[in-house]
N, C-alpha and C positions, 0 to 999 in steps of 0.2 A: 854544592847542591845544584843540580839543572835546574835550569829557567822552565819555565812554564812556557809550555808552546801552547799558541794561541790561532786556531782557522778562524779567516773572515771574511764572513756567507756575505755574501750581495746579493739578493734574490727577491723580487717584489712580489710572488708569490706565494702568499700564504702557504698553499698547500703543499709546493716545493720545500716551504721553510722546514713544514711539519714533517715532512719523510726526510730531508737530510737529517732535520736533530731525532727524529727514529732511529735510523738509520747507523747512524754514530752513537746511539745510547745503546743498540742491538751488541755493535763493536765493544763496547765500552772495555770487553776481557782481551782485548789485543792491547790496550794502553795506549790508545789511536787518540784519541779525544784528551787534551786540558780541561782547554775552555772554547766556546763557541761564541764569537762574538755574532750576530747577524745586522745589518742593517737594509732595509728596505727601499732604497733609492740610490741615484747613482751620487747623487752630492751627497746625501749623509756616511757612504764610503769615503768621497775624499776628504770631509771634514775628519771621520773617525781616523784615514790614515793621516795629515795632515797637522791635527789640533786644533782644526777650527769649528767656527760653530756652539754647537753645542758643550765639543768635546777637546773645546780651548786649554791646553795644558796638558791633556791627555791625550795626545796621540800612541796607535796602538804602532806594533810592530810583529803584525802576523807571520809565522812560516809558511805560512800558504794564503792567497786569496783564490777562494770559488768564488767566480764573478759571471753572474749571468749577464747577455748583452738588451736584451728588449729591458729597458729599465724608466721609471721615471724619470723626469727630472734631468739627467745628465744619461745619456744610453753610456751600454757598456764599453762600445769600443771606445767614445770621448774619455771614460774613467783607468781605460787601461791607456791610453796617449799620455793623460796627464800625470800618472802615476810615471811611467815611462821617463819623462820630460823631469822630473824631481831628483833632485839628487840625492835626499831622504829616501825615498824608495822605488827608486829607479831599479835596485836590484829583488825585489819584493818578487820570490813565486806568484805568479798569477796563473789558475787554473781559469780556461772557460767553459764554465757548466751550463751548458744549454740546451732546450728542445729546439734550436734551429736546426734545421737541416739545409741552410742556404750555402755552398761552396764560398760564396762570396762574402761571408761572414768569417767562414776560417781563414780563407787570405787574408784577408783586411786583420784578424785576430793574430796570426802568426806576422803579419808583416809589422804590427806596433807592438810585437814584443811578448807575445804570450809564449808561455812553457809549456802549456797542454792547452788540445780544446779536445773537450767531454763532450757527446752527446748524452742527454739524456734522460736512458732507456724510459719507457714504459710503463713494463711489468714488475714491480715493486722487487723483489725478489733479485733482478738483476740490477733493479736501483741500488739494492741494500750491497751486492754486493761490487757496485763502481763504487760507492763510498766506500765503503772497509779500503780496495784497492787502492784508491787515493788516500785517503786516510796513513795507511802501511807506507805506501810509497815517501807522501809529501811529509812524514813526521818523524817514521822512523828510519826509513833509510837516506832519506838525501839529507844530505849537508847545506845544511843553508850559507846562506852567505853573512857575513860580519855584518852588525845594522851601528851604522854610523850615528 
């Protein structure tokens, strides 16, 4: 039986929350979506990937994380370093899903280790369809890596 693949949204915006789980329930007939974990700040990503916190004993093991960088709490680039720096999931896809458009956030994003940085779009429509693409990309075709 395959495992259950799991994406993990970090995104402090409500409203972003709301159009990516749209978004992926639009998809739902590609077979893109399991489960959708979401958390809302940057430490309660690293507790959920980690096991702490809250989610003491349960740490997750996403195929992909969508991590936005403006985040409470812990910003995004400190939560994709730390991730980085872990030897639990150091090798964890990290997408960064953002409305920055600051160059200096993709350097800094691809210099600590990001697999993709997303912008993003606007217009709901090419939102729907950067999701599906990630979605297709990060679940059914790449290969993850072994989760220790």
């Amino acid at each position: 039986m395959e495992k259950k693949k799991v994406i993990l949204l970090v995104e402090d915006n409500p409203d972003d929350v709301d159009l990516t789980i749209r978004a992926f329930e639009k998809n739902k007939n590609l077979n893109i979506l399991n489960e959708l974990v979401v958390v809302r700040d940057g430490q309660e990503a690293l507790d959920c990937l980690l096991g702490a916190g809250k989610y003491a004993g349960s740490a997750i093991c996403p195929s992909v994380i969508l991590l936005d960088l403006k985040l409470p709490k812990v910003d995004g680039l400190e939560v994709l370093r730390r991730i980085r720096e872990n030897d639990r999931t150091r090798l964890f896809p990290v997408v960064i899903l953002t409305s920055s458009r600051q160059e200096e956030d993709l350097v800094k994003g691809y210099s600590l280790g990001a697999n993709s940085f997303v912008q993003k779009p606007v217009d709901f429509d090419k939102f729907l369809e950067a999701v599906r693409q990630l979605g297709l990309y990060w679940l059914l075709l790449n290969q993850p890596p072994p989760v220790k």
